[in-house]
C-alpha positions in Angstrom: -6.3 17.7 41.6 -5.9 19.7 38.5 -3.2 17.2 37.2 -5.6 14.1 38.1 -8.6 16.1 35.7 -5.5 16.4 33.0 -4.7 13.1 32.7 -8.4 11.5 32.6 -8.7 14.3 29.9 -6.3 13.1 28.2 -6.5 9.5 28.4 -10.3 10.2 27.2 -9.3 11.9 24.4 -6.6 9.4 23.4 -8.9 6.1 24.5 -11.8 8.3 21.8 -8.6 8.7 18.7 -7.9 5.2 19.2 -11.9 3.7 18.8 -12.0 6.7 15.9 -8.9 5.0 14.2 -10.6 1.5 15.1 -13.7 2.6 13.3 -12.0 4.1 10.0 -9.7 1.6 9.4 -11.6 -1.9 9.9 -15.6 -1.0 9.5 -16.9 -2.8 6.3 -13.4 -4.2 5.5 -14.9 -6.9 4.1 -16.3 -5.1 1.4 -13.9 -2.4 0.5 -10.5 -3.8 0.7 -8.7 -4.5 -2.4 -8.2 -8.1 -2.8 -6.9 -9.0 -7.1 -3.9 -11.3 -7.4 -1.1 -8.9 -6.0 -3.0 -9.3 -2.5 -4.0 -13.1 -2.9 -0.8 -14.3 -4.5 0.6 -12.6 -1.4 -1.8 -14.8 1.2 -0.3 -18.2 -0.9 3.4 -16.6 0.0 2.5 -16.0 3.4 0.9 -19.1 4.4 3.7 -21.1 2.2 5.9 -19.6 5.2 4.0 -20.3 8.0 3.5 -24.1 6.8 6.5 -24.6 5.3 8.4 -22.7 8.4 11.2 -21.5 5.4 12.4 -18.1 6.2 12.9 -15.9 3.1 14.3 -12.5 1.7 11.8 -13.1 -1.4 8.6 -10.8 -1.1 5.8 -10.1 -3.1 6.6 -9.9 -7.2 4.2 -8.1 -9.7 1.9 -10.6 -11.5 4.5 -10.0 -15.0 7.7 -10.8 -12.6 9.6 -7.7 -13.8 9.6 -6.7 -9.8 10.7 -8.4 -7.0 10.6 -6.7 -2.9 11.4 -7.9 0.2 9.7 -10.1 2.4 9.3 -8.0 5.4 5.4 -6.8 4.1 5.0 -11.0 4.8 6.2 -11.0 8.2 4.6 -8.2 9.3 1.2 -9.5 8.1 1.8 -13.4 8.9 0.6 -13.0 12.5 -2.6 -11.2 11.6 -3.0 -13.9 8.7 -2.7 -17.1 10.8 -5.3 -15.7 13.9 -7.7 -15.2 10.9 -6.8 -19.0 9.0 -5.8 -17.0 6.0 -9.1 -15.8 5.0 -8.5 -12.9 2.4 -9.6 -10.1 4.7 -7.1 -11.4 7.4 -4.6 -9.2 5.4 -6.3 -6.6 5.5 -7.1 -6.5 9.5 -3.2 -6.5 9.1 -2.8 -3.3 7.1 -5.4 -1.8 9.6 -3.5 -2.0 12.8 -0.3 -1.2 11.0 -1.9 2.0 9.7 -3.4 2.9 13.1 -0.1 2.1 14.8 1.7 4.6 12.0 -1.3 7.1 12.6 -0.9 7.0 16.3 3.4 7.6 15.5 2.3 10.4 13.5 0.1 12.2 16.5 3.3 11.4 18.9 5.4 13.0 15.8 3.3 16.0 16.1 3.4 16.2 20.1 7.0 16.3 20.1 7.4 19.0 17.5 4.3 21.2 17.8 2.2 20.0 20.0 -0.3 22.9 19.6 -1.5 21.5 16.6 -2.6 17.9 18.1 -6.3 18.9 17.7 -5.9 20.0 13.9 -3.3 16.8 12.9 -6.3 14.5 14.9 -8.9 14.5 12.2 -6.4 14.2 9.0 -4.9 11.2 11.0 -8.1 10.0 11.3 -9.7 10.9 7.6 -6.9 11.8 5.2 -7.7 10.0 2.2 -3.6 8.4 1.6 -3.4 7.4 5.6 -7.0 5.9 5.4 -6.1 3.8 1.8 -2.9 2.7 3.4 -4.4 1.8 7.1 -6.5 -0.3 4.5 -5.3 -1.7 2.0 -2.8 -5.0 2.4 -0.5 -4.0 -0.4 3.5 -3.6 0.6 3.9 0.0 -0.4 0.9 0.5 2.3 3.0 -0.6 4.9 5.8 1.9 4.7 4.1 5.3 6.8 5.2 3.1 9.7 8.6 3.1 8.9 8.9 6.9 7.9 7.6 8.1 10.7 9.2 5.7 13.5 12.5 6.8 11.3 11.3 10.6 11.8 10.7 10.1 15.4 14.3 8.6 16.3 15.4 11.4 14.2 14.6 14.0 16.1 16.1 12.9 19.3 19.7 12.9 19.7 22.9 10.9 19.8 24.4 8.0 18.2 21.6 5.2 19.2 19.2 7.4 18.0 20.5 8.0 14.9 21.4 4.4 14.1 18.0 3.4 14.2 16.7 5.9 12.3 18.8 4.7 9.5 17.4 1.3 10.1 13.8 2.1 10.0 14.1 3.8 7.2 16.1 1.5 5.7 13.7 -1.4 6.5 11.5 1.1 4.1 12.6 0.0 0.9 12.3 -3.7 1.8 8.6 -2.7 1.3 9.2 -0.6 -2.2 12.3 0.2 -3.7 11.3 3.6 -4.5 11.8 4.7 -0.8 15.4 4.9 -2.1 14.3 8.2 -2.6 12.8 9.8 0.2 16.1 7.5 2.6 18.4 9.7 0.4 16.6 13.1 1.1 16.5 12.2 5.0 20.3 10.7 4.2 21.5 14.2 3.0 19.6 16.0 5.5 21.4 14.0 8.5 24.6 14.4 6.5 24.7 18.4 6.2 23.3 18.7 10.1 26.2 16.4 11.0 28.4 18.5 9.1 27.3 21.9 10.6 27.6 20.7 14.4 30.5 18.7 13.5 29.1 15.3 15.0 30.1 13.5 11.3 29.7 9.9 14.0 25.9 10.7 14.0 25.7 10.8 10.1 28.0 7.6 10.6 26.1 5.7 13.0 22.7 6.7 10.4 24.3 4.9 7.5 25.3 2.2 9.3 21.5 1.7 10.6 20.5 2.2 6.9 23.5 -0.6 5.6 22.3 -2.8 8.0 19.4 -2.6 6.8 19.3 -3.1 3.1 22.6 -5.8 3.5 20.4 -8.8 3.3 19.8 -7.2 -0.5 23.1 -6.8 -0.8 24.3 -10.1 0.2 21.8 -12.2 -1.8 22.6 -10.4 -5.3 26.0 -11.1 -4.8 26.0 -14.7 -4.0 23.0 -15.0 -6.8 23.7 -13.3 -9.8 22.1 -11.4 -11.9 19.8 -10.9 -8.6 17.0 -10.1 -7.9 16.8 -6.7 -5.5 19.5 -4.1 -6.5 20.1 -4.5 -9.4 16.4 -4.8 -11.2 15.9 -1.3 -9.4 18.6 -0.3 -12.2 17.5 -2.5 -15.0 14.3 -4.0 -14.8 12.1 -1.1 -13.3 12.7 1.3 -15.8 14.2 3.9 -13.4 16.6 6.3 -15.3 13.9 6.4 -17.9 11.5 9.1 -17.8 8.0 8.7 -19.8 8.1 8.1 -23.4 7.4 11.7 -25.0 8.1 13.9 -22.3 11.1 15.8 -21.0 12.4 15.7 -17.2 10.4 18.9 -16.1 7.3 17.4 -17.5 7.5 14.1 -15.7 8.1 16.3 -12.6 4.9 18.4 -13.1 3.3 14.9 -13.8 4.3 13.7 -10.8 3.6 16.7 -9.0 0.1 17.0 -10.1 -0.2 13.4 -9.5 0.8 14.2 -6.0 -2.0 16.7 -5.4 -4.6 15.2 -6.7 -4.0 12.5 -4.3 -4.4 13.9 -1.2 -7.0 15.9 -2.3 -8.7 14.2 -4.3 -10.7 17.3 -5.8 -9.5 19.3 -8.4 -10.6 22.4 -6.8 -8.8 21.4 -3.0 -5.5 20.3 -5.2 -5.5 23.9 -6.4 -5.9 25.6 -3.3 -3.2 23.2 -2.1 -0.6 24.0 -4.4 -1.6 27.6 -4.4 -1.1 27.6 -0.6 1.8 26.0 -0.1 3.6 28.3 -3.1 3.1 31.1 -0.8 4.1 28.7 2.4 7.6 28.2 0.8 8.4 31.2 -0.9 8.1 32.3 3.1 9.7 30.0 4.5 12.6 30.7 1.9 12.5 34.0 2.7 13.0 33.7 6.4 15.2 30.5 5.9 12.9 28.4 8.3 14.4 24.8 9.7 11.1 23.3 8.0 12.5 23.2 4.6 15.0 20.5 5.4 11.0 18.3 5.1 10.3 19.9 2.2 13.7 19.0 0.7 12.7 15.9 1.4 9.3 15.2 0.1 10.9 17.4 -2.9 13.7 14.4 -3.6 11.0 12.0 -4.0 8.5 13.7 -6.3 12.2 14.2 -8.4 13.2 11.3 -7.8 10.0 9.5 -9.6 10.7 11.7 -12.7 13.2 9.2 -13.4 11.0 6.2 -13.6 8.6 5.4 -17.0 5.1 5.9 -15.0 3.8 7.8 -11.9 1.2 6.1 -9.7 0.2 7.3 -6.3 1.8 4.6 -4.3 5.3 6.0 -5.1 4.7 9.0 -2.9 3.8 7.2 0.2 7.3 7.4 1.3 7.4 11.2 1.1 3.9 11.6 3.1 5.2 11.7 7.1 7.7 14.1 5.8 4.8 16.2 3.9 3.1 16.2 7.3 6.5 17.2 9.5 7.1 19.9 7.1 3.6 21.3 7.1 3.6 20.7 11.5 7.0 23.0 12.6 6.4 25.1 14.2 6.0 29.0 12.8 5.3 31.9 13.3 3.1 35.1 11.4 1.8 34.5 8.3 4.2 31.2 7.7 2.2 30.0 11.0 -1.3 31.2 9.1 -0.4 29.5 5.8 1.0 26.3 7.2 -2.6 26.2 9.1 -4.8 26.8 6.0 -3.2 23.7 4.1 -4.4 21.3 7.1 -7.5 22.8 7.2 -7.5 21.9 3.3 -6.1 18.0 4.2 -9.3 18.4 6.7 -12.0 19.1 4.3 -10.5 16.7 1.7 -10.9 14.0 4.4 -14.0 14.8 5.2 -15.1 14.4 1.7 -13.4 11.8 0.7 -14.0 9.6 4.4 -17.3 8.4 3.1 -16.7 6.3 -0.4 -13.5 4.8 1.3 -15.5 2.6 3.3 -19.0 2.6 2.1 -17.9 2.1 -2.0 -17.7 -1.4 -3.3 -16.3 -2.2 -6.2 -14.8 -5.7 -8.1 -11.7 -5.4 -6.5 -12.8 -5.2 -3.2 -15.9 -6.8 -2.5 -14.2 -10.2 -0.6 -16.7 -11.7 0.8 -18.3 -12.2 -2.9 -14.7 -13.5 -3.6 -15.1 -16.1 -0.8 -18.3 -17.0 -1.6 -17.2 -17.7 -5.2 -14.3 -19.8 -4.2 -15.9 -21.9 -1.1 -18.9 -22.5 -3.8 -16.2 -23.5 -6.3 -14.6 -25.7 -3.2 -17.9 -27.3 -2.2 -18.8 -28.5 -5.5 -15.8 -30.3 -6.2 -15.3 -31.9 -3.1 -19.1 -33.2 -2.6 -19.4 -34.2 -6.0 -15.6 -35.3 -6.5 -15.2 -33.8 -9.7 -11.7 -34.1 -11.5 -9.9 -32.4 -14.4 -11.4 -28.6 -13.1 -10.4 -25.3 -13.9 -11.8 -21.6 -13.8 -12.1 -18.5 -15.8 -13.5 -15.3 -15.8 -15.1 -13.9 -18.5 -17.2 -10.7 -19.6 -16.5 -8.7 -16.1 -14.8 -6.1 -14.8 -12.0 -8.4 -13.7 -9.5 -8.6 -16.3 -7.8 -11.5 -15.4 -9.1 -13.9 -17.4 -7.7 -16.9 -15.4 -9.0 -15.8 -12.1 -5.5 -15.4 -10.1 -7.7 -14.3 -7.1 -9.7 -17.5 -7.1 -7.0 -19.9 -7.8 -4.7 -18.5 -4.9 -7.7 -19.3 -2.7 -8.6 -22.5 -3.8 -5.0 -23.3 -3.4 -4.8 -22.5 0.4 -8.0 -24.2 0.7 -6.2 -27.7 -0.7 -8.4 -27.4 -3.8 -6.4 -28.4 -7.0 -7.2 -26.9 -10.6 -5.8 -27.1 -14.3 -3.2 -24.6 -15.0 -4.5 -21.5 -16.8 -2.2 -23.4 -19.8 -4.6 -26.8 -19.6 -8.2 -25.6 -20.9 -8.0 -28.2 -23.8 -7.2 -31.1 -21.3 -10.0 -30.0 -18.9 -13.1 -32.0 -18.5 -14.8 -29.5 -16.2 -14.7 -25.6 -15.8 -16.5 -23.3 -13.7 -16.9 -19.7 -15.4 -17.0 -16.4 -13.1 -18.9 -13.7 -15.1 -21.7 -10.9 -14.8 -23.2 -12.3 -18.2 -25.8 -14.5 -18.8 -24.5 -18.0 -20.0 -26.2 -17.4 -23.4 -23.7 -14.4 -23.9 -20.9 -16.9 -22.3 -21.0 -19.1 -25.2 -20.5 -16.8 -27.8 -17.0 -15.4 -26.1 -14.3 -15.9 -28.4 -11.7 -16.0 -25.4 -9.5 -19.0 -25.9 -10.5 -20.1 -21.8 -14.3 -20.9 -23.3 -13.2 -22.4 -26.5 -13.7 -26.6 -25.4 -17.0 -25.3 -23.5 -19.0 -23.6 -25.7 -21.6 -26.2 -26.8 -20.9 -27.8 -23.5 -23.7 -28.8 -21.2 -24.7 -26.6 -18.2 -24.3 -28.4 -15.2 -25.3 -25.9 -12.4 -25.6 -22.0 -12.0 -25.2 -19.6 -8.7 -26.3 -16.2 -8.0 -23.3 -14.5 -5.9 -26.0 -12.6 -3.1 -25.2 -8.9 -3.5 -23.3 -8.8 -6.6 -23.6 -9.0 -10.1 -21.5 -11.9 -10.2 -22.7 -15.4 -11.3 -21.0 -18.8 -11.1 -21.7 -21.6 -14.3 -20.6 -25.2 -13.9 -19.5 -26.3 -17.4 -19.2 -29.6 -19.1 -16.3 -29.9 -21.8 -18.0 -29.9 -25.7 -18.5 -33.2 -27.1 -16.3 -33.6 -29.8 
């Protein structure tokens, strides 16, 4: 009877996680998930598979080409993106259940190595600010928690299946950033001393052929197409091996570090506490040579790891962040146990104040559904009124993409043809995204205004709930 009260208990308790995770990661998606031209110029790729049925090893590459990733981030958000006719939030409704499928990992994680702390790792699964951007955000970097931890899970069971996958998953890492490379070489090192020590060297064999197998496709296509496109821009094009202009190695760690901090706290006075606190957690665990370290080695290779490349932004630690959480989860004992317990409770209260903007705060890059109302008005127009020659810009905003990459990527799915941003002079019609009046419009000495300025008004929209505003332009007489 007891057992039958356990599991309802528990399959309460999981069934109210799950409709938690449901709630943080898709309420008001439509208005606080980043959509700019990395995430639309992604929705053109993906749907160029699905109608084109070619299979490729080409993923998303950054709007000034210099980086090129895999294409796994596309098949793993193709499905999601065809059930919602490749809408711009159907991306994101992607990200969401990949994020709640890498939170729900992460809980699993924690019941297999210290289950006692399944209540405490609950709510930072549920509000930690990195696992919440990343649940909801469809950016390829986002996607990788659920590789880590699935590699961390295989990991910590034994034999030579085991291992073999978990050099595959977190192989299959880097095909959604390259820096990964990082935090696969910590966990490689890790597997390699442990295989060393119990003298099973086929383990650390059968992980590196997981992790081979995995990045081979990269392999293969830089070979047969040289200079490539993978491997080889991680060395040359990416500016790894090059540490910020001005500063030494030790400063770009301290950068990075920092950088680090602040980003799970997101509070200057939590990130203190933080680093403060988990000082005192390693010097102890040095001091009593505690098993957890081999995580903190890990996260540790990463942050290092990004001292070698020209700029630190957040998303380079997402690789390190299940092995943050494993270090901060093993189990302990004495003031190691009190320590490791105070830095949760701090990932705890950063959640909790940093839950509410993530999903309540609009912004330019986010707001979608003002997106989709722009283009479908922008789509509308032409087609009733079958204007040629059209093209768009967008001017005196937020948005600094003057040629409205977003817009066009959109318009594009949609069937709607425009000018190339390179054919302003040869357009006859141009619709202008802006929050300024079209007095202020004219007066812009941006180049994408220059054949409109005198040009006659042909019809205005008010974006509802925005600041935006849409102006139908006729070319300048000449």
């Amino acid at each position: 009877m007891s057992l039958k009260i356990f599991n309802r208990k528990s399959v309460f308790i999981l069934a109210l996680l799950v409709v938690t995770l449901l709630f943080t990661r898709l309420y008001n998606l439509d208005k606080t998930a980043r959509f700019i031209w990395d995430e639309s110029s992604d929705l053109v790729n993906i749907h160029e598979i699905y109608v084109d049925k070619n299979i490729t090893l080409i993923g998303p590459i950054s709007e000034d080409g210099s980086k090129v990733f895999g294409s796994l981030t596309y098949y793993m958000l193709l499905p999601f993106a065809i059930a919602g006719n490749f809408d711009p939030v159907s991306t994101a409704y992607g990200a969401a259940f990949w994020g709640i499928l890498a939170a729900l990992l992460l809980l699993y994680l924690t019941y297999k190595v210290n289950r006692k702390l399944i209540y405490l790792i609950a709510p930072i699964i549920i509000l930690w600010y990195p696992l919440v951007e990343t649940g909801r955000w469809a950016w390829n970097p986002n996607l990788i928690p659920f590789w880590v931890t699935l590699s961390l899970i295989f990991f910590f069971k034994r034999g030579y299946l085991f291992r073999f996958l978990s050099g595959l998953s977190i192989g299959l890492s880097i095909h959604l950033h390259y820096l990964a490379v990082f935090a696969s070489l910590g966990l490689g090192i890790v597997v390699l001393a442990e295989t060393i020590k119990e003298k099973k060297i086929r383990e650390f064999i059968a992980f590196s052929a997981g992790f081979i197998l995995a990045i081979l496709p990269f392999i293969i296509f830089d070979l047969t197409h040289p200079p490539g496109l993978f491997l080889t821009r991680i060395l040359y094009f990416n500016n790894l091996g090059g540490a910020s202009s001005g500063m030494s190695f030790f400063q770009n760690i301290i950068v990075a570090l920092g950088g680090t901090f602040q980003y799970f706290t997101q509070s200057v006075i939590l990130e203190i506490l933080l680093i403060l606190t988990l000082l005192s957690l390693l010097i102890a665990d040095l001091k009593k040579k505690s098993s957890s370290l081999r995580f903190a080695f890990i996260f540790l290779v990463q942050v290092v790891g990004l001292s070698f490349v020209a700029n630190f932004y957040t998303h380079y630690i997402i690789p390190a962040i299940p092995f943050f959480i494993v270090y901060l989860i093993y189990p302990r004992k004495g003031v190691s146990k009190i320590l490791s317990y105070c830095i949760l409770i701090i990932l705890v209260i950063s959640g909790i104040f940093s839950f509410p903007k993530q999903i309540t705060k609009v912004t330019w890059e986010s707001n979608i559904a003002s997106t989709r109302y722009i283009a479908n008005t922008i789509a509308n127009e032409i087609t009733n009124n079958d204007l040629k020659n059209n093209n768009i810009a967008v001017l005196q905003s937020h948005d600094p993409n003057l040629y409205g990459r977003r817009y066009r990527d959109f318009l594009l799915i949609r069937g709607t043809n425009l000018r190339a941003k390179e054919q302003y002079e040869i357009t006859d019609h141009l619709f202008v995204i802006s929050e300024s009046m079209i007095d202020s419009l004219r007066k812009d000495p941006a180049y994408e205004i220059k054949f409109f300025r005198s040009g006659k008004l042909i019809k205005s929209w008010d974006v509802p709930n925005s600041p935006w505003k849409i102006y139908l332009l006729l070319r300048s007489p000449t």
